[in-house]
Backbone atoms as SQL, in Angstrom:
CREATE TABLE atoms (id INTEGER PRIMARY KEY, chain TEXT, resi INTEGER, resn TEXT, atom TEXT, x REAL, y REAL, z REAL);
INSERT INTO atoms VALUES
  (1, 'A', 1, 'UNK', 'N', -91.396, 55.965, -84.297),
  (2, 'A', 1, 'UNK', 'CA', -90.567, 55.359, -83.252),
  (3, 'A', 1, 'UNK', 'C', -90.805, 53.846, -83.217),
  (4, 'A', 2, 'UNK', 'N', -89.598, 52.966, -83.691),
  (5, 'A', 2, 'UNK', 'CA', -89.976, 52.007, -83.132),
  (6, 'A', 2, 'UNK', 'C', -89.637, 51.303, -82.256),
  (7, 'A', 3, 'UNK', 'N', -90.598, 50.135, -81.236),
  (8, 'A', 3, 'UNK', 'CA', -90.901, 49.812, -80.288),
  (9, 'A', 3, 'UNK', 'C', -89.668, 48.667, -80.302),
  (10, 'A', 4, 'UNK', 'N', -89.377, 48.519, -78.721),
  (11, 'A', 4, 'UNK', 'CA', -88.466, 47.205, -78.543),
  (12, 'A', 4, 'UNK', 'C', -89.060, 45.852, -79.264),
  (13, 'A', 5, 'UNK', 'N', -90.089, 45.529, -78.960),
  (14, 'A', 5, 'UNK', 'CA', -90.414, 44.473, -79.537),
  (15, 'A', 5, 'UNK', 'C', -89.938, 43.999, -81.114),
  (16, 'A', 6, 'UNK', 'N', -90.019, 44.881, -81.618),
  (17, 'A', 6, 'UNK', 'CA', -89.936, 44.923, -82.953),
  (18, 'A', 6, 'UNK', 'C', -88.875, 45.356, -83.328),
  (19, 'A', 7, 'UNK', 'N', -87.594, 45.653, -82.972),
  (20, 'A', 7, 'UNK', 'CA', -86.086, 45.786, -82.228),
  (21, 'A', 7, 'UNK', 'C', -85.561, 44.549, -82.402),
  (22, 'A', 8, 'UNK', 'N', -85.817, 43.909, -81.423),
  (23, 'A', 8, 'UNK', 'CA', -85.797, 42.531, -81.132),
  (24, 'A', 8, 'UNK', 'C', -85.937, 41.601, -82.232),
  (25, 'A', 9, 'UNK', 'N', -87.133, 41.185, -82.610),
  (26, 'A', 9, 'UNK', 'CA', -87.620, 40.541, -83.300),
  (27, 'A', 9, 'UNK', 'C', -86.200, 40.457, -84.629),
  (28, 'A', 10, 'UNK', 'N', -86.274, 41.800, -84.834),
  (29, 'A', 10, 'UNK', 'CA', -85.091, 42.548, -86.237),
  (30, 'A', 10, 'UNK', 'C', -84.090, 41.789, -85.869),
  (31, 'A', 11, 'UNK', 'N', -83.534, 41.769, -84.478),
  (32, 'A', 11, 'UNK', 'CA', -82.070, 41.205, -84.189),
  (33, 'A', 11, 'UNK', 'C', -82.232, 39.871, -84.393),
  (34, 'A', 12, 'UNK', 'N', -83.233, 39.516, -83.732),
  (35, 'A', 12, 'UNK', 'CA', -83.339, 37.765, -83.694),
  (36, 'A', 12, 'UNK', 'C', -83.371, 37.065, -84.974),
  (37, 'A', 13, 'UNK', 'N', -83.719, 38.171, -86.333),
  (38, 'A', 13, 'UNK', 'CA', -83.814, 37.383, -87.526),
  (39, 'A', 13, 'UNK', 'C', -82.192, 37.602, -88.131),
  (40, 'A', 14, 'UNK', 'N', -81.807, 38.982, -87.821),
  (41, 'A', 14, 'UNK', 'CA', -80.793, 39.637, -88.664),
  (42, 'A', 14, 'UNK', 'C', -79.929, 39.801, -87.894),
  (43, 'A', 15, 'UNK', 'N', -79.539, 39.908, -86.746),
  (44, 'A', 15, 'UNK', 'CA', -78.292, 40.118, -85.529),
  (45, 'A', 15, 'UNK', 'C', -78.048, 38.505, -84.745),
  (46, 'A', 16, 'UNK', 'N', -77.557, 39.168, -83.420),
  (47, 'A', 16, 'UNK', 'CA', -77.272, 38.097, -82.702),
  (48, 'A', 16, 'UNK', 'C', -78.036, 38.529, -81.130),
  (49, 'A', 17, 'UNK', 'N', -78.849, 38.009, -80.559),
  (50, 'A', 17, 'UNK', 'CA', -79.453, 38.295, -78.850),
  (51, 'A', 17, 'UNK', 'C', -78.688, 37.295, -77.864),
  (52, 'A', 18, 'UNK', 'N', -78.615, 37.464, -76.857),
  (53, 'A', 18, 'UNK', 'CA', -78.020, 37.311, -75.593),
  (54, 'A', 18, 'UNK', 'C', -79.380, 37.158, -74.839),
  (55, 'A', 19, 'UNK', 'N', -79.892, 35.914, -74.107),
  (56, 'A', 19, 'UNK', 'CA', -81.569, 36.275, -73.692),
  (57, 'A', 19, 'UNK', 'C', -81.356, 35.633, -71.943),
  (58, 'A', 20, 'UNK', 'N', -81.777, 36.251, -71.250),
  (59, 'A', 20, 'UNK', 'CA', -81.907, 35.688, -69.815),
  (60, 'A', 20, 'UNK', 'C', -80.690, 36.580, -68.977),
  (61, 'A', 21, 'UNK', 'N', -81.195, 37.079, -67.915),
  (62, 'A', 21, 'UNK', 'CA', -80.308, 38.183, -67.048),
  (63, 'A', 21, 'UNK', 'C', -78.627, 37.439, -66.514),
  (64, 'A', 22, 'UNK', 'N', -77.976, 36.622, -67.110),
  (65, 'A', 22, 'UNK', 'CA', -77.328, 36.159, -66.613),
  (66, 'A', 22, 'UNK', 'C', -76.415, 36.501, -67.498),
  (67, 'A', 23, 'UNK', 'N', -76.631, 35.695, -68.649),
  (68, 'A', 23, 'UNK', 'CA', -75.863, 36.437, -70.036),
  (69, 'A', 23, 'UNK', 'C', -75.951, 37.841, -70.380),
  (70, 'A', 24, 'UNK', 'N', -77.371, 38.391, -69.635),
  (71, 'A', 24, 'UNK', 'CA', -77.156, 39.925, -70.040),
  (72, 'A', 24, 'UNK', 'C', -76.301, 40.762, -69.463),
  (73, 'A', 25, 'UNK', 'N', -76.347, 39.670, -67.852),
  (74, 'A', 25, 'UNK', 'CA', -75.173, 41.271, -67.178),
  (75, 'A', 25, 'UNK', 'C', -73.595, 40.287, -67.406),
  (76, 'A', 26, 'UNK', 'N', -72.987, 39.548, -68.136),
  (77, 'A', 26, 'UNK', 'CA', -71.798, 39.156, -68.589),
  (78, 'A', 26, 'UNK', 'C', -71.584, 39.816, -70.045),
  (79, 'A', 27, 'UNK', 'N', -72.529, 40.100, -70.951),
  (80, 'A', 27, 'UNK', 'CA', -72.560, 40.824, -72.244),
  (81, 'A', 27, 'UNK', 'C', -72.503, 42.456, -71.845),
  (82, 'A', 28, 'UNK', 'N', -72.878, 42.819, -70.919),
  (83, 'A', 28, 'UNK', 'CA', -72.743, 44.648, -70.278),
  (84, 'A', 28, 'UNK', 'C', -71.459, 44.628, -69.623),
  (85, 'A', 29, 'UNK', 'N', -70.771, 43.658, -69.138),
  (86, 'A', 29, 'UNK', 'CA', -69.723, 43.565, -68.161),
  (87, 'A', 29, 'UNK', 'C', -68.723, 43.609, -69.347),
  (88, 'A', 30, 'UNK', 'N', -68.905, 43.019, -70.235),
  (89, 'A', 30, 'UNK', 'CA', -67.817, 42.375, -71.292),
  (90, 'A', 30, 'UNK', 'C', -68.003, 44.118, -72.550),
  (91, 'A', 31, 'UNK', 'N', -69.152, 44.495, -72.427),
  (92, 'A', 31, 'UNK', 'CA', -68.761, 45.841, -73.512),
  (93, 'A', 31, 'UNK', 'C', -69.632, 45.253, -74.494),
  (94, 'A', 32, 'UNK', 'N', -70.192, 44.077, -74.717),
  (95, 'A', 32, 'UNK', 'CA', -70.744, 43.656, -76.051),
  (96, 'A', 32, 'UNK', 'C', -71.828, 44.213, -76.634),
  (97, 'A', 33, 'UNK', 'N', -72.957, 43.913, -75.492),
  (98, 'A', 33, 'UNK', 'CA', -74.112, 44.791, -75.561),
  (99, 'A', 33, 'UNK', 'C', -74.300, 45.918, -76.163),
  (100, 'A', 34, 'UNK', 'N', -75.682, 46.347, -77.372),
  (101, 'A', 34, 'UNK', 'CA', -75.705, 47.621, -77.987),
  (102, 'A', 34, 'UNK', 'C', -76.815, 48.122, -77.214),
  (103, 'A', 35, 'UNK', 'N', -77.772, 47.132, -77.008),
  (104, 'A', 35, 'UNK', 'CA', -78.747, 47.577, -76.124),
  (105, 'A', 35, 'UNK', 'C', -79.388, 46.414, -75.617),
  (106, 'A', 36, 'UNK', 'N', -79.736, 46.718, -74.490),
  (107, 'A', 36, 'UNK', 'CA', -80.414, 45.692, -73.115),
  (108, 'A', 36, 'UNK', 'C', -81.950, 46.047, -73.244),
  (109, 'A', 37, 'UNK', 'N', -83.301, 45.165, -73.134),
  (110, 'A', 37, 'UNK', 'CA', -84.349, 45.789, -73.138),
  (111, 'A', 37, 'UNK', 'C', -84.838, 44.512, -71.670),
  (112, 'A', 38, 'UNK', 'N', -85.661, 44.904, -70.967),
  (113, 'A', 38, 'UNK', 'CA', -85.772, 44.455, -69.767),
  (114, 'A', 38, 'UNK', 'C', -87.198, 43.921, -70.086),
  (115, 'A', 39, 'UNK', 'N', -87.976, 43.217, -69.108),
  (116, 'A', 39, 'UNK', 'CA', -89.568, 43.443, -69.112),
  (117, 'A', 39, 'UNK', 'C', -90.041, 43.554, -68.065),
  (118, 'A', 40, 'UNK', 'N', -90.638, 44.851, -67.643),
  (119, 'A', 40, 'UNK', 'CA', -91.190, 45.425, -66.334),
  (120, 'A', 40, 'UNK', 'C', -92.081, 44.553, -65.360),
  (121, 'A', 41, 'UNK', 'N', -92.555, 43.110, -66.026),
  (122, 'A', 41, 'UNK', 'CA', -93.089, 41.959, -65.029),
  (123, 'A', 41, 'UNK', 'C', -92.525, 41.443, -64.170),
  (124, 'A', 42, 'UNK', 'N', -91.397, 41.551, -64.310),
  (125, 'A', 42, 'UNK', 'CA', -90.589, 40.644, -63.783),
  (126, 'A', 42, 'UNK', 'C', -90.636, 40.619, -61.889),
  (127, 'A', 43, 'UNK', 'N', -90.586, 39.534, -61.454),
  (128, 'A', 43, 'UNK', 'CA', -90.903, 39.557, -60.177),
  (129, 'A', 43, 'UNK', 'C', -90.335, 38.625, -59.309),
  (130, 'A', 44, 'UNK', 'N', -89.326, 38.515, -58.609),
  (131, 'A', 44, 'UNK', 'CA', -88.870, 39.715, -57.454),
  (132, 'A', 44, 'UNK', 'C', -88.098, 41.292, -58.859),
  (133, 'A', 45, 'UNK', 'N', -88.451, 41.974, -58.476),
  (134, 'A', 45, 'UNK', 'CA', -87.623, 43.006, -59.463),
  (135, 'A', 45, 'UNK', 'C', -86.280, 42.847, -59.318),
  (136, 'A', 46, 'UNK', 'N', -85.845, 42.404, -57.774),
  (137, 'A', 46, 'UNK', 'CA', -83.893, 42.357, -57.528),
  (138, 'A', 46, 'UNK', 'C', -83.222, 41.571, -59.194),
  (139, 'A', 47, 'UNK', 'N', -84.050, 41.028, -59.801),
  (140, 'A', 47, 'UNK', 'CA', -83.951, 39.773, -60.290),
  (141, 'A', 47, 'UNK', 'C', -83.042, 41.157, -61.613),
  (142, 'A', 48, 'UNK', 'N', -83.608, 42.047, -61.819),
  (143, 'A', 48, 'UNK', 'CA', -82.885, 42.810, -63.268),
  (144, 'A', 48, 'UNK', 'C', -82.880, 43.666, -62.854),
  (145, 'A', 49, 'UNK', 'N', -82.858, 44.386, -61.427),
  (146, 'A', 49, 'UNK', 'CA', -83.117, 45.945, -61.378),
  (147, 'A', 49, 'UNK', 'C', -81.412, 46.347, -61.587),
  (148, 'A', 50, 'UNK', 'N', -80.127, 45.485, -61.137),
  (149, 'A', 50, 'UNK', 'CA', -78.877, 45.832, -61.796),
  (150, 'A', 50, 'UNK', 'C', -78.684, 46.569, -63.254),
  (151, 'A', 51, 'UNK', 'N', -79.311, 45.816, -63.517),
  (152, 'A', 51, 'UNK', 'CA', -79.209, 45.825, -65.200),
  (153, 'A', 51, 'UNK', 'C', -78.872, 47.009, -65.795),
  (154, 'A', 52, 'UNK', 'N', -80.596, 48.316, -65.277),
  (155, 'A', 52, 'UNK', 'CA', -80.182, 49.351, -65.727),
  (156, 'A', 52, 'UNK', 'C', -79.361, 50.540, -65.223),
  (157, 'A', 53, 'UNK', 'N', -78.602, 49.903, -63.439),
  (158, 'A', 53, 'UNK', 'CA', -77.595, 50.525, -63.531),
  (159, 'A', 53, 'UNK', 'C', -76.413, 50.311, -63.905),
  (160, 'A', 54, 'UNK', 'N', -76.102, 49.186, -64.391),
  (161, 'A', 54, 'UNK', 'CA', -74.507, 48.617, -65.394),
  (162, 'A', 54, 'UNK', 'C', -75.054, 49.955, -66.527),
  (163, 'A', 55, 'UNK', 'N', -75.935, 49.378, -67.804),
  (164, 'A', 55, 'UNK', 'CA', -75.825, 49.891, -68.732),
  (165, 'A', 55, 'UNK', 'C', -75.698, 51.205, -68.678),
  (166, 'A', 56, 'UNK', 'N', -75.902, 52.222, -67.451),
  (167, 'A', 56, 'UNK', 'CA', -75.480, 53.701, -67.039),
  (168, 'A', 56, 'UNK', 'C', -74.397, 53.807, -67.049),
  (169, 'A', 57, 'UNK', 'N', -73.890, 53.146, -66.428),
  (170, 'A', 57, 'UNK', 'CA', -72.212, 53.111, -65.789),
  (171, 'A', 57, 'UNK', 'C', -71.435, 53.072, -67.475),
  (172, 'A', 58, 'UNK', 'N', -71.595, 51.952, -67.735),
  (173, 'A', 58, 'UNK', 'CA', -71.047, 51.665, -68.973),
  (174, 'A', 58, 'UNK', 'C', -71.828, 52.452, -70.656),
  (175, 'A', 59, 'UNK', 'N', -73.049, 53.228, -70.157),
  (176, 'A', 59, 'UNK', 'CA', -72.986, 53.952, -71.516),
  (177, 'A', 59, 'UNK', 'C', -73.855, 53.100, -72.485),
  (178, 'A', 60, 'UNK', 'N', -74.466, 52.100, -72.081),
  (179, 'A', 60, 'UNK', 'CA', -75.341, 51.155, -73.076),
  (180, 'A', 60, 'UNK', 'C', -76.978, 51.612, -73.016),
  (181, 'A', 61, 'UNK', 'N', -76.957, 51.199, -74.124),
  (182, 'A', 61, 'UNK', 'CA', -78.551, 51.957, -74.669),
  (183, 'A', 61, 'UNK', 'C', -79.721, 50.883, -73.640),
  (184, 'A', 62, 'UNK', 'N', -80.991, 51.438, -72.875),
  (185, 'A', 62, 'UNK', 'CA', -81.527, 50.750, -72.263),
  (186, 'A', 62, 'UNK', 'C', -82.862, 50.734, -72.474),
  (187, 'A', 63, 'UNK', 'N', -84.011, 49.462, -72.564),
  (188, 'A', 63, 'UNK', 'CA', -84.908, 49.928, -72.685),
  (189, 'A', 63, 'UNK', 'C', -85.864, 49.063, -71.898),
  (190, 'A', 64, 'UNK', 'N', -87.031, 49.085, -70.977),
  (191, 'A', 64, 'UNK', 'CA', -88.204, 48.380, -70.432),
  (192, 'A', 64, 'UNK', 'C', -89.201, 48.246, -71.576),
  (193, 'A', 65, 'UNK', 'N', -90.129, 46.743, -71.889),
  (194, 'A', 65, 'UNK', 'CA', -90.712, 46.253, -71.846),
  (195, 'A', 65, 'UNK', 'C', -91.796, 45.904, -71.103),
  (196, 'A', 66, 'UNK', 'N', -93.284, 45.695, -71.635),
  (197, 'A', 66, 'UNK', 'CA', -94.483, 45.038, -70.321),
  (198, 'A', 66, 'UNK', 'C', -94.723, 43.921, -69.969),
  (199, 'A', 67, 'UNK', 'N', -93.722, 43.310, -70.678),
  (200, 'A', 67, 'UNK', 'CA', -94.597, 41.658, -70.522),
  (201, 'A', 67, 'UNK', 'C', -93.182, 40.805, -70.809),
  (202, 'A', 68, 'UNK', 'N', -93.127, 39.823, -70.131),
  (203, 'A', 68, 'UNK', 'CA', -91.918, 38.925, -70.181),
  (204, 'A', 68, 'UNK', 'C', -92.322, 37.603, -71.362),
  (205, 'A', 69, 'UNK', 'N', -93.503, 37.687, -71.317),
  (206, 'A', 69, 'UNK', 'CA', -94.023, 36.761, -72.153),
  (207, 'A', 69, 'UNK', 'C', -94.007, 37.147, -73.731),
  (208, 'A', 70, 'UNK', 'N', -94.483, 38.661, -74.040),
  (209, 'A', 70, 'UNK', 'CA', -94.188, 39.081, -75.159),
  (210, 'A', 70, 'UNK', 'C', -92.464, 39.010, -75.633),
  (211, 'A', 71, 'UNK', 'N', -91.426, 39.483, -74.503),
  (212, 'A', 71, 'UNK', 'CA', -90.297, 39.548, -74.788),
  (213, 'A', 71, 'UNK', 'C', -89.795, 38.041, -75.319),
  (214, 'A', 72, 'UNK', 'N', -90.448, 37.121, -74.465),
  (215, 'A', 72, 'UNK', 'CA', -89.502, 35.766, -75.036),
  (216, 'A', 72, 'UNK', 'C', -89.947, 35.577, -76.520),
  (217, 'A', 73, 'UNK', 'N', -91.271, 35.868, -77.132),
  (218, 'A', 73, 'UNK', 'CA', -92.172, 35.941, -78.260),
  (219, 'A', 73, 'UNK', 'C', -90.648, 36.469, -79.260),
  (220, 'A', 74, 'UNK', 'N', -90.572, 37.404, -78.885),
  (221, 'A', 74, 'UNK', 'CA', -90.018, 38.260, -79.669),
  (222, 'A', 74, 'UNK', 'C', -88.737, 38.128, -79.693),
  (223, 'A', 75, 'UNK', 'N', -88.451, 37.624, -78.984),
  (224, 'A', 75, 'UNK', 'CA', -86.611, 36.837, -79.237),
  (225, 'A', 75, 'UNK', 'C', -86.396, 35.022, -79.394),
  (226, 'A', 76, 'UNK', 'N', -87.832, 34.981, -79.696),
  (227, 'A', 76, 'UNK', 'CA', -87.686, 33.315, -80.331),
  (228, 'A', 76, 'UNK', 'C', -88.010, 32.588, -79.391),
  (229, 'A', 77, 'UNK', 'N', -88.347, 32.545, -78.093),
  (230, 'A', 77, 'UNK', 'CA', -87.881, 31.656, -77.653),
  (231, 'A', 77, 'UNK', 'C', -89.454, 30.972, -76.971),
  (232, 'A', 78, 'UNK', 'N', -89.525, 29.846, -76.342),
  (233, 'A', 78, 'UNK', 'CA', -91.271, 29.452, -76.297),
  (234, 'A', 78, 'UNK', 'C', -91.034, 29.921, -75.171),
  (235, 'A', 79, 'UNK', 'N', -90.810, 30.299, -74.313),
  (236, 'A', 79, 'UNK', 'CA', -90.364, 30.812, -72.861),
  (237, 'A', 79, 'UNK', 'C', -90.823, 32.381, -72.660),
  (238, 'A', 80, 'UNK', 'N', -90.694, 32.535, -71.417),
  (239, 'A', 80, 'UNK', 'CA', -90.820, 33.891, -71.126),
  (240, 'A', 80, 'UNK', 'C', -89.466, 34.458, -71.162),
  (241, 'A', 81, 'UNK', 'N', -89.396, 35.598, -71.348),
  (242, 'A', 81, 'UNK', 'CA', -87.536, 35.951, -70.850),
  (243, 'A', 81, 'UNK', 'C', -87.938, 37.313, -70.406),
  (244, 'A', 82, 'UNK', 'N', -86.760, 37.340, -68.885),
  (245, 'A', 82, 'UNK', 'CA', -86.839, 38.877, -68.094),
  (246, 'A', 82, 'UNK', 'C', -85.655, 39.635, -69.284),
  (247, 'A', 83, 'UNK', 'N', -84.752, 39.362, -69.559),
  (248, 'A', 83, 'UNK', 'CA', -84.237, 40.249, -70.277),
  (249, 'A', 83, 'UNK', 'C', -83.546, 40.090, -71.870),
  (250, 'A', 84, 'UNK', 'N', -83.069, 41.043, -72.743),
  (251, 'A', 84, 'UNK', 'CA', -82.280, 40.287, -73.422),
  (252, 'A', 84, 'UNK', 'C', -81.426, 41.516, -73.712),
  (253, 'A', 85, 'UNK', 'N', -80.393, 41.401, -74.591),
  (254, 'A', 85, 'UNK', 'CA', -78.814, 42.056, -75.112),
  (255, 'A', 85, 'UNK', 'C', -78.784, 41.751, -76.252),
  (256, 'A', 86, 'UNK', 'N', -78.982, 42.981, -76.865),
  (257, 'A', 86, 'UNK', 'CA', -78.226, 43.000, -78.514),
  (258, 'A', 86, 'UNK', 'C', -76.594, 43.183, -78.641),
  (259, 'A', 87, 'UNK', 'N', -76.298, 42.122, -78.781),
  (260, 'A', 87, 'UNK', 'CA', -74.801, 42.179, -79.136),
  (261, 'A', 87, 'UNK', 'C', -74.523, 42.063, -80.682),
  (262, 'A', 88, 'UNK', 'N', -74.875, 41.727, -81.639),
  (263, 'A', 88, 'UNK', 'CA', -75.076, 42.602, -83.691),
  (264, 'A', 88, 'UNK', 'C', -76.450, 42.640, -83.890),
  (265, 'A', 89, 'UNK', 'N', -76.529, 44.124, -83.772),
  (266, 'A', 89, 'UNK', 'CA', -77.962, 45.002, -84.536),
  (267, 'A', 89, 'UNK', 'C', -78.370, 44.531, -85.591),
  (268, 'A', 90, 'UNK', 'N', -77.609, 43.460, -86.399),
  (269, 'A', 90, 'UNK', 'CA', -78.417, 42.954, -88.024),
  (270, 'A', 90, 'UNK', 'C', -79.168, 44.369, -88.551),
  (271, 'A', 91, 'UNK', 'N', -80.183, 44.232, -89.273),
  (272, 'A', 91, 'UNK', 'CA', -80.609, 45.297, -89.624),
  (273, 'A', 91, 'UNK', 'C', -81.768, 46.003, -88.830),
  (274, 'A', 92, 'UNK', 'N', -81.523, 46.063, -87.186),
  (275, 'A', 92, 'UNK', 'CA', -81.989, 46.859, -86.532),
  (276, 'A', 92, 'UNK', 'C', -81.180, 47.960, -86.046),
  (277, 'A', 93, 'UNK', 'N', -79.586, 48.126, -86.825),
  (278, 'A', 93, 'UNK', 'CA', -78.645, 49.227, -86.322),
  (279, 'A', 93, 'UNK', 'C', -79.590, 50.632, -86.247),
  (280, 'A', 94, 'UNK', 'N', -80.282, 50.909, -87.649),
  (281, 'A', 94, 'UNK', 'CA', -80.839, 52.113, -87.662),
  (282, 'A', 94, 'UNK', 'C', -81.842, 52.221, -86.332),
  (283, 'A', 95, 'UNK', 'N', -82.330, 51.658, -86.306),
  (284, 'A', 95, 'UNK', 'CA', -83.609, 51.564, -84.680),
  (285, 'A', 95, 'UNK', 'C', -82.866, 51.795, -83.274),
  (286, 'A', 96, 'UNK', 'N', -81.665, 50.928, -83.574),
  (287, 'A', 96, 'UNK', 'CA', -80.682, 51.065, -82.383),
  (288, 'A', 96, 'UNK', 'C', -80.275, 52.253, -82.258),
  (289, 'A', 97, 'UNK', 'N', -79.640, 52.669, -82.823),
  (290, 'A', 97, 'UNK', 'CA', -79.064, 54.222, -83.256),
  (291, 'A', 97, 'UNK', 'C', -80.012, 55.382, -83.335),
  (292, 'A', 98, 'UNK', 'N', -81.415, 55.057, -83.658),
  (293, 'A', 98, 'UNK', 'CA', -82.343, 56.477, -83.760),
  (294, 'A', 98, 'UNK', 'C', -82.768, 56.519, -82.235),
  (295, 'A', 99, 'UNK', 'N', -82.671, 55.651, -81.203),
  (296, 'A', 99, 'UNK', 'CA', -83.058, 55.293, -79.712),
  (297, 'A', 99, 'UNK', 'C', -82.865, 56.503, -78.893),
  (298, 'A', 100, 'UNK', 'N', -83.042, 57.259, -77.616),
  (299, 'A', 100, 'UNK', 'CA', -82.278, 58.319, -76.921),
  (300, 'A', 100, 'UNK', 'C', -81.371, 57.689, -75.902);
């Protein structure tokens, strides 16, 4: 099984990410999104707890994270990030797709 982090990472070299809850819930609103991965630090929680009820509504693959700091790591960025959106899987389709 592999882990979001390493999901991520795949997209950020080989796809395209969407990073920060603002663009994420306009990429779930818009259909783009293949999958949303959150990071469970995040604090006030109001801040993404939407998130994983859009991607219900709409049918998008969802996943939590522990650390906001690892997530920004892992989508490039020197920053922390509460969320991000795979909008092209690059060659993380198979990871995307083996997901529940």
């Amino acid at each position: 099984m592999t882990d979001f982090y390493t999901i991520v990472e795949k997209v950020k070299k080989t796809g395209k990410l969407e990073k920060g809850t603002n663009e994420v819930t306009k990429a779930i609103e818009r259909g783009t999104a293949k999958l949303v991965v959150v990071a469970s630090d995040v604090d006030p929680k109001e801040i993404t707890h939407h998130l994983s009820i859009l991607c219900k509504e709409k049918g998008i693959k969802f996943g939590e994270v522990d650390s906001k700091q690892k997530l920004g790591i892992s989508a490039g960025l020197p920053v922390k990030c509460s969320s991000v959106a795979v909008i092209e899987s690059g060659e993380a389709d198979k990871d995307i797709n083996n997901l529940k």
